[in-house]
C-alpha positions as CSV (number, residue, x, y, z in Angstrom):
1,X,-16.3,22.2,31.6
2,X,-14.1,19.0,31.0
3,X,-12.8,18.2,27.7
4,X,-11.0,15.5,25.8
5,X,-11.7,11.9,26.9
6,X,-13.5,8.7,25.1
7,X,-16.7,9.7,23.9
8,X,-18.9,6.7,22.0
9,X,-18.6,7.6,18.2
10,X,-16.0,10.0,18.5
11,X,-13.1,10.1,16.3
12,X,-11.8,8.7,13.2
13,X,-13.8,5.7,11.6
14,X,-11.6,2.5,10.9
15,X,-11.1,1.9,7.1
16,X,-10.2,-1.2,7.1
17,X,-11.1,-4.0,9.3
18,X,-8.2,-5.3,9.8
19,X,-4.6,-4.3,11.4
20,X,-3.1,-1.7,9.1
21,X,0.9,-1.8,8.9
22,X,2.5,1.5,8.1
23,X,5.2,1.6,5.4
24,X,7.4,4.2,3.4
25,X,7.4,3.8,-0.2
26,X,9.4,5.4,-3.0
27,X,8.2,6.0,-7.0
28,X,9.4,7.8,-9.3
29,X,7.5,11.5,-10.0
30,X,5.9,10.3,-13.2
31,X,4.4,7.0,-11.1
32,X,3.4,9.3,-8.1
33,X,1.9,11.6,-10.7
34,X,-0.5,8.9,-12.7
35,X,-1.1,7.7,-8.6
36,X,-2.3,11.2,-7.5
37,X,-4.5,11.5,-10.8
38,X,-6.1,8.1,-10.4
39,X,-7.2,8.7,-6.4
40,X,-8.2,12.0,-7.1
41,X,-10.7,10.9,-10.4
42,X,-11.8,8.6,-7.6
43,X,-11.7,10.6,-4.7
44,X,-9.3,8.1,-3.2
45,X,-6.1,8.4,-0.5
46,X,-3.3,7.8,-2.0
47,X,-3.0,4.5,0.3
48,X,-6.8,3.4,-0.6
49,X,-6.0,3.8,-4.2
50,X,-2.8,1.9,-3.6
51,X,-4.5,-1.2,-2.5
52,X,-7.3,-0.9,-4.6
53,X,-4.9,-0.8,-7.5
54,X,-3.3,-4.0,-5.8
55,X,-6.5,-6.1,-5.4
56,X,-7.7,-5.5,-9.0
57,X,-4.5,-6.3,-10.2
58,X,-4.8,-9.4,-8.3
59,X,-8.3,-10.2,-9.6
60,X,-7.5,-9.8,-12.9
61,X,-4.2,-11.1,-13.3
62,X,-4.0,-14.0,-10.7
63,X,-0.9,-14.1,-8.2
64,X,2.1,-12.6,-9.2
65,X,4.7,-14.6,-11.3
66,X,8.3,-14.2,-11.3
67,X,9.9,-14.8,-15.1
68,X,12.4,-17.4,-15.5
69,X,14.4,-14.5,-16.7
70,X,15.9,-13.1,-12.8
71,X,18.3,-15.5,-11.7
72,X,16.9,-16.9,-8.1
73,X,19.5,-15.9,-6.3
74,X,19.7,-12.0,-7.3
75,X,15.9,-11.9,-6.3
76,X,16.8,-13.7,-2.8
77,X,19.6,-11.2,-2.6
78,X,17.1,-8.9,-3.3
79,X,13.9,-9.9,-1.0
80,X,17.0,-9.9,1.8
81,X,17.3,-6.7,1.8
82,X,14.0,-5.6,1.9
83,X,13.6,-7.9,4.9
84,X,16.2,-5.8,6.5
85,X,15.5,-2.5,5.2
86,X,12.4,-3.5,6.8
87,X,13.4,-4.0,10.4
């Protein structure tokens, strides 16, 4: 009896319907612990509650503003290394 193999409707169902890019992230215990409490009181993966924290945010809030306050060039500095972190 053969096993394994494509079978229509097997496997995993796609979440999302678009490409999903894999990333490592670090918080700090108390954030990871308010995270964990939020997915699970909405029976959530900790990367669905992530971006559904994200959108909302977005929603309410509008884009993202930087202050005035960070000088432009630490925050280049900054968005430099992330870029290479990154590759």
């Amino acid at each position: 009896m053969p096993r394994g193999g494509f079978r229509k409707g097997a496997g995993r169902k796609r979440e999302y319907q678009e490409p999903v890019q894999k990333i490592l992230l670090g918080l700090p215990q108390s954030v990871l612990e308010k995270l964990d409490a939020y997915a699970k009181s909405h029976q959530l993966s900790r990367p669905k509650a992530i971006a559904l924290l994200l959108e909302n945010q977005e929603i309410a809030e509008g884009p993202v503003v930087v202050p005035e306050s960070i000088p432009k060039n630490k925050l280049l500095e900054e968005l430099k290394a992330l870029k290479n972190s990154l590759h």
